[in-house]
C-alpha positions as a Python dict, from the first residue, in 0.01 Angstrom:
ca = {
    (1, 'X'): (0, 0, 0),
    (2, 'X'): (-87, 340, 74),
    (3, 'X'): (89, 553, 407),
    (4, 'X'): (-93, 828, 556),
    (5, 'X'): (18, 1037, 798),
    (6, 'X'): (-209, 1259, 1082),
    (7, 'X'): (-155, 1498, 1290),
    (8, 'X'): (-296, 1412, 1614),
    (9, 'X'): (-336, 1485, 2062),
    (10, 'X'): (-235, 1160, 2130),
    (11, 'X'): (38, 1312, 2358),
    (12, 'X'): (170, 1054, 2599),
    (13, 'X'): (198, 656, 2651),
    (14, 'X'): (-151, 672, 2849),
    (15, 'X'): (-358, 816, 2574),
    (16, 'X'): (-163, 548, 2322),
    (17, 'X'): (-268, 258, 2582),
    (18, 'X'): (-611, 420, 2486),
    (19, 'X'): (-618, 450, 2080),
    (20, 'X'): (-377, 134, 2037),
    (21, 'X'): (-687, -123, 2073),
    (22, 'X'): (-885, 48, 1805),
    (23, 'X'): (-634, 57, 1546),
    (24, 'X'): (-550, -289, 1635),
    (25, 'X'): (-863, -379, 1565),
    (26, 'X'): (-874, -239, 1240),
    (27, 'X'): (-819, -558, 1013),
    (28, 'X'): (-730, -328, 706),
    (29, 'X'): (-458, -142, 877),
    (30, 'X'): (-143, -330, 811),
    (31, 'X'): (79, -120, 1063),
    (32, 'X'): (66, 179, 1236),
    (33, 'X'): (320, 433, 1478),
    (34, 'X'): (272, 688, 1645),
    (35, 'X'): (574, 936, 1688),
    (36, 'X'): (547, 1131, 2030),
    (37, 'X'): (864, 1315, 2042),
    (38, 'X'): (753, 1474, 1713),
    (39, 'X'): (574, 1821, 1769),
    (40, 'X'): (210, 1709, 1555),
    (41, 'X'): (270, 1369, 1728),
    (42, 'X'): (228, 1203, 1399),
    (43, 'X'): (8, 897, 1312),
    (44, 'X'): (162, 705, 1030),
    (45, 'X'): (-55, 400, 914),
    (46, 'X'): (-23, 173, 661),
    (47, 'X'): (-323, 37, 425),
    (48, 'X'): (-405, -83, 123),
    (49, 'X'): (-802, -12, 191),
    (50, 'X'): (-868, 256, 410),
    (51, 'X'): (-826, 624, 295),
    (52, 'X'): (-795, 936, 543),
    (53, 'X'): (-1157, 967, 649),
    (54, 'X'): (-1193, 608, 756),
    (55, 'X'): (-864, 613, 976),
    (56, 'X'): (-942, 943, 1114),
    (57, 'X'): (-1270, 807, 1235),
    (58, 'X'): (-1158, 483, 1393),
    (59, 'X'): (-913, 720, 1591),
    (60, 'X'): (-1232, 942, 1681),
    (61, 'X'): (-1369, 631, 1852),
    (62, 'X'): (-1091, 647, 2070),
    (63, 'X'): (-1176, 970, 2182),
    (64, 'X'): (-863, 1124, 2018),
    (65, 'X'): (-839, 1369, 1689),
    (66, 'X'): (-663, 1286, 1368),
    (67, 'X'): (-582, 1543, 1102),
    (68, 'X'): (-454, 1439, 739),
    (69, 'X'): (-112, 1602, 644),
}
């Protein structure tokens, strides 16, 4: 299993109400947080199948931008 983290503008619990139905969705993410105390509110997900680009684009779907770090 592969975690990758992003850096993202998902900023408050509205805009994860928003993003948390796509990456639900997403059968090949296994789990997923979002820390929004941290400055880069950081994505963490956890896949065995997905790699950056793929994530970064389901967030994008959700309106929201994703950044690999």
């Amino acid at each position: 299993m592969n975690t990758l983290k992003f850096k993202t503008n998902i900023n408050c619990g509205g805009c994860l109400s928003k993003v948390t139905p796509f990456l639900n969705e997403e059968k090949d993410i296994e789990k997923w947080d979002v820390n929004l105390k941290s400055e880069n509110r950081v994505l963490t997900v956890e896949t065995s199948k997905l790699n950056a680009e793929e994530v970064k684009k389901t967030v994008q779907k959700a309106g929201f931008n994703a950044e690999a770090i």
